[in-house]
PAZAPA-4460 file (N, C-alpha, C; in steps of 0.05 Angstrom, whole numbers, plus 32768, in hexadecimal, padded with zeros to 4 digits):
% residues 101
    n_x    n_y    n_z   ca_x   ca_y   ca_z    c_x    c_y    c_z   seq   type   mol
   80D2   7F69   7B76   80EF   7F6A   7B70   80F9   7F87   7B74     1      X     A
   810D   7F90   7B83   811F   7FA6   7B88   8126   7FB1   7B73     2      X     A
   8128   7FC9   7B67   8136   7FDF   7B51   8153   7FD1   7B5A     3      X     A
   816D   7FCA   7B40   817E   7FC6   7B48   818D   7FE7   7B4E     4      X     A
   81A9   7FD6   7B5D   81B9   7FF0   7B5F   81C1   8008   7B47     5      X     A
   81C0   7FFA   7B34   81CB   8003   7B21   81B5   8018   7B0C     6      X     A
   819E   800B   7B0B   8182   801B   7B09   8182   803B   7B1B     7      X     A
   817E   802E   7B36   817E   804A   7B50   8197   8058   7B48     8      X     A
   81AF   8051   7B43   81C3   8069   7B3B   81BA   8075   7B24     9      X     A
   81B6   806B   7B10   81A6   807A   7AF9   8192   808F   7AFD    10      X     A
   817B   8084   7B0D   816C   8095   7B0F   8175   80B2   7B20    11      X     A
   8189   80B0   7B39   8191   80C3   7B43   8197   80D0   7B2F    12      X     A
   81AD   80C6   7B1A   81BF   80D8   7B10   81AD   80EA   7AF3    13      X     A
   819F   80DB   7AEF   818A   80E9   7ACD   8178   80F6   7AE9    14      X     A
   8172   80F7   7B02   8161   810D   7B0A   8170   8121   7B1C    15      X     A
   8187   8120   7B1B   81A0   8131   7B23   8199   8145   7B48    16      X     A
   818E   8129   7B53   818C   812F   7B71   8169   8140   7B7C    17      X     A
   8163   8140   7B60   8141   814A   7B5B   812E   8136   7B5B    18      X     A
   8119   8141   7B74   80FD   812A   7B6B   80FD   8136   7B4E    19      X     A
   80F0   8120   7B3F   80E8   8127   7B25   80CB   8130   7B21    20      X     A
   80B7   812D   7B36   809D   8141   7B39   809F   8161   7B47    21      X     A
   80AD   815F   7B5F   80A4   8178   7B64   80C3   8186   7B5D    22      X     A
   80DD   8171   7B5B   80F4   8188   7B57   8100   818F   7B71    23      X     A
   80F5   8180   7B85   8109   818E   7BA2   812B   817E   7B99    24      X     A
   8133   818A   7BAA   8150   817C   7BA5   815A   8169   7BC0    25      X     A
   815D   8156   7BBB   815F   8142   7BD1   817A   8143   7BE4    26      X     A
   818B   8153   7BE1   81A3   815A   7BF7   81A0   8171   7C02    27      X     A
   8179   817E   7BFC   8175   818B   7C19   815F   817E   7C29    28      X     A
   8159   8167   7C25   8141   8154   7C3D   814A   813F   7C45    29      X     A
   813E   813C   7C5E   814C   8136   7C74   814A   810F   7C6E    30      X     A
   8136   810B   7C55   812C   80F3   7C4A   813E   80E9   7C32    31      X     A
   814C   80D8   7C31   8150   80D1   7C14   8138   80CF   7BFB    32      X     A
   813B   80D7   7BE7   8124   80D2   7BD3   8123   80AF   7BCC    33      X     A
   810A   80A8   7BBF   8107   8089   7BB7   8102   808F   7B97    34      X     A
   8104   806B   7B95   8100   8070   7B72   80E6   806C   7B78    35      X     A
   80D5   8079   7B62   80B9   8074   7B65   80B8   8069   7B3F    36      X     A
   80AD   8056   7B44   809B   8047   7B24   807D   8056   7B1B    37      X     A
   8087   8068   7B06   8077   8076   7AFA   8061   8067   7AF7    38      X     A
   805C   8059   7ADF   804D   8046   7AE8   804C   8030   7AFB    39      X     A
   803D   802B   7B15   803C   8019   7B22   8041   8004   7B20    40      X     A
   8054   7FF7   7B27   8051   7FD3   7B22   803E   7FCA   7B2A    41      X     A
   8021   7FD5   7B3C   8010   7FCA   7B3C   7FF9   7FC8   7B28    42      X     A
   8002   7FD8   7B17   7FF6   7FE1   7AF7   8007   7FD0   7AE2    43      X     A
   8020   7FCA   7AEC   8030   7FB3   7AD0   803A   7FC6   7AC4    44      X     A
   804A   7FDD   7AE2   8065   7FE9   7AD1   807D   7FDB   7AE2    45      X     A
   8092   7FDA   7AC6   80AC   7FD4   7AD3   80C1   7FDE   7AE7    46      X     A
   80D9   7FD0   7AE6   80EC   7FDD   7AF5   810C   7FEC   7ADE    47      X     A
   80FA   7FEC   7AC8   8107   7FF3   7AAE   810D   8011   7ABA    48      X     A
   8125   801B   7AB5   812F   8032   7ABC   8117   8055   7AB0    49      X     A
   810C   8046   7AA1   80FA   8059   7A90   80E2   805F   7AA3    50      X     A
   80D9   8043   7AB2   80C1   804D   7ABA   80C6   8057   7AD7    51      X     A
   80E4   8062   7AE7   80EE   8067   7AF1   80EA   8082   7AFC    52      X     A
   80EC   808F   7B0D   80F9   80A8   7B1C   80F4   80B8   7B3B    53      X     A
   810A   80C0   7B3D   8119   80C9   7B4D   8103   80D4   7B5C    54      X     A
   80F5   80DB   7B75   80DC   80E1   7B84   80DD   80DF   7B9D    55      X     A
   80D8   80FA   7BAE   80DB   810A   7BC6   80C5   80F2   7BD7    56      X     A
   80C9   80F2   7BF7   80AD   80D5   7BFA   8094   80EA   7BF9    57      X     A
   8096   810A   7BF8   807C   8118   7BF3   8073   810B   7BE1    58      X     A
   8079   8114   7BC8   806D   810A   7BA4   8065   80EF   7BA1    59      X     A
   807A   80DD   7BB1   8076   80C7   7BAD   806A   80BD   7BC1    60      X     A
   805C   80BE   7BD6   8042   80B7   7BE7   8026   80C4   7BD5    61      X     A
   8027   80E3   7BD2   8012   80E5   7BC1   8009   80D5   7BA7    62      X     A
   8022   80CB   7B9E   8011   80C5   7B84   8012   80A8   7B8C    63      X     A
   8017   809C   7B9D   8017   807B   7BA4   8013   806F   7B96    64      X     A
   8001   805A   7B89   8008   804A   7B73   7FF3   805A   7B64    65      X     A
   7FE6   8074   7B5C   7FD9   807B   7B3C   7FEC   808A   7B2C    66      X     A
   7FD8   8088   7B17   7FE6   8090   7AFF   7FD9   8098   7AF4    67      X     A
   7FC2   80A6   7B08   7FAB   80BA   7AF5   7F9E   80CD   7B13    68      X     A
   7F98   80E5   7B07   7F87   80F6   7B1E   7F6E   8102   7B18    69      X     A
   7F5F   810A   7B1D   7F48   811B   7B1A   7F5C   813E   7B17    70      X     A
   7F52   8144   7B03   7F52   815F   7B02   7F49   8173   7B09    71      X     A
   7F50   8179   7B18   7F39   819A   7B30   7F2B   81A8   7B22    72      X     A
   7F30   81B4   7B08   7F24   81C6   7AFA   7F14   81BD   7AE5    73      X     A
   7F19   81A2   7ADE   7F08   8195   7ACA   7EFF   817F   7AD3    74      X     A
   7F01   816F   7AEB   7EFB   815E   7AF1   7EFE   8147   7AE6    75      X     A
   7F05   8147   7AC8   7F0F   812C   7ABA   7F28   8122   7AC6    76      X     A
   7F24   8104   7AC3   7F43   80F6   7ACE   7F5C   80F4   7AB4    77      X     A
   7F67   80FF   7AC3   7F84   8102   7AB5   7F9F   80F2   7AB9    78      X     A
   7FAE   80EF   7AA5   7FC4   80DA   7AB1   7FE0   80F2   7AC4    79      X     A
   7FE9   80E5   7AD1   8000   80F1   7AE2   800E   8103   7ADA    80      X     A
   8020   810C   7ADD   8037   811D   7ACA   804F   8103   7ACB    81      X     A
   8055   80FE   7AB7   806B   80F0   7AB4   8087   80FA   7AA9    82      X     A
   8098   80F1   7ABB   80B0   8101   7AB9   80BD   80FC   7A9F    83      X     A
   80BA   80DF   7A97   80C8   80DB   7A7D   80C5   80D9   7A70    84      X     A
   80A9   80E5   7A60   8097   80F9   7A50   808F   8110   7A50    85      X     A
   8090   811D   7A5F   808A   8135   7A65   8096   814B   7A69    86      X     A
   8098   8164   7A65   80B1   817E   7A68   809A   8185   7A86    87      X     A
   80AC   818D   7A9C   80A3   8192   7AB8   8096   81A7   7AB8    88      X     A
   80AD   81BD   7AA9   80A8   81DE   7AA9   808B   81E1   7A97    89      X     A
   807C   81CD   7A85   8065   81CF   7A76   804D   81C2   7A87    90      X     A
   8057   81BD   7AA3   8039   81B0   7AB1   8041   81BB   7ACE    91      X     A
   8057   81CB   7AD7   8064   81D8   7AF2   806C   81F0   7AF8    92      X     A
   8069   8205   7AFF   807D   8217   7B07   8085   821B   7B2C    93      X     A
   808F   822A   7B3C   809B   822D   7B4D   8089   8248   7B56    94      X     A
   807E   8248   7B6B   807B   825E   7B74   808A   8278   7B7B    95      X     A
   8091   8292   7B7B   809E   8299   7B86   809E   829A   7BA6    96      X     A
   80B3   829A   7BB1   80CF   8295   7BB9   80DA   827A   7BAD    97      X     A
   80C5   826D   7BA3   80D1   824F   7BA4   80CE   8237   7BB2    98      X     A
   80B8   8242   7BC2   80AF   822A   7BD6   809B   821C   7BCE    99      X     A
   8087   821E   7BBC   8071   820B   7BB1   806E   8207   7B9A   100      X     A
   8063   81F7   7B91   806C   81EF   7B78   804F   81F9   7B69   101      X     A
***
């Protein structure tokens, strides 16, 4: 089943033209962003506006349907960063100039 219209405007507007992982802003790529389902519906997440957000197709090819990664430095598996639990600036910063995250 399709995210309704009314869902996708939501999510644009609570991620205010921002992937909600890396933060690019989507009225400078050449791609529209997609909604991506935090949790996967192939895991038995919904199309509930919550499990929702706004995602560049970079972020959202990488994380394709998981919702967990191996950790580089500890090697334990870890769950995703989730946008609508999580503060960004406490698991992200920006490189200077600003080009990597």
């Amino acid at each position: 089943m399709a995210v309704s219209a009314s869902s996708r405007r939501l999510v644009h507007e609570r991620a205010q033209l921002r992937c909600e992982y890396c933060h690019a802003d989507e009225r400078w790529q050449f791609i529209r962003f997609t909604i991506d389902h935090i949790l996967p519906q192939s895991a038995g997440g919904s199309d509930d506006p919550d499990n929702l957000a706004l995602a560049c197709r970079n972020c959202n090819e990488r994380r394709g349907n998981r919702s967990e990664g191996r950790d580089p430095q500890t090697g334990q598996v870890v769950p995703l960063f989730n946008p609508r639990l999580e503060a960004w600036a406490e698991h992200f910063a920006w490189e200077a100039p600003g080009i990597r995250v």
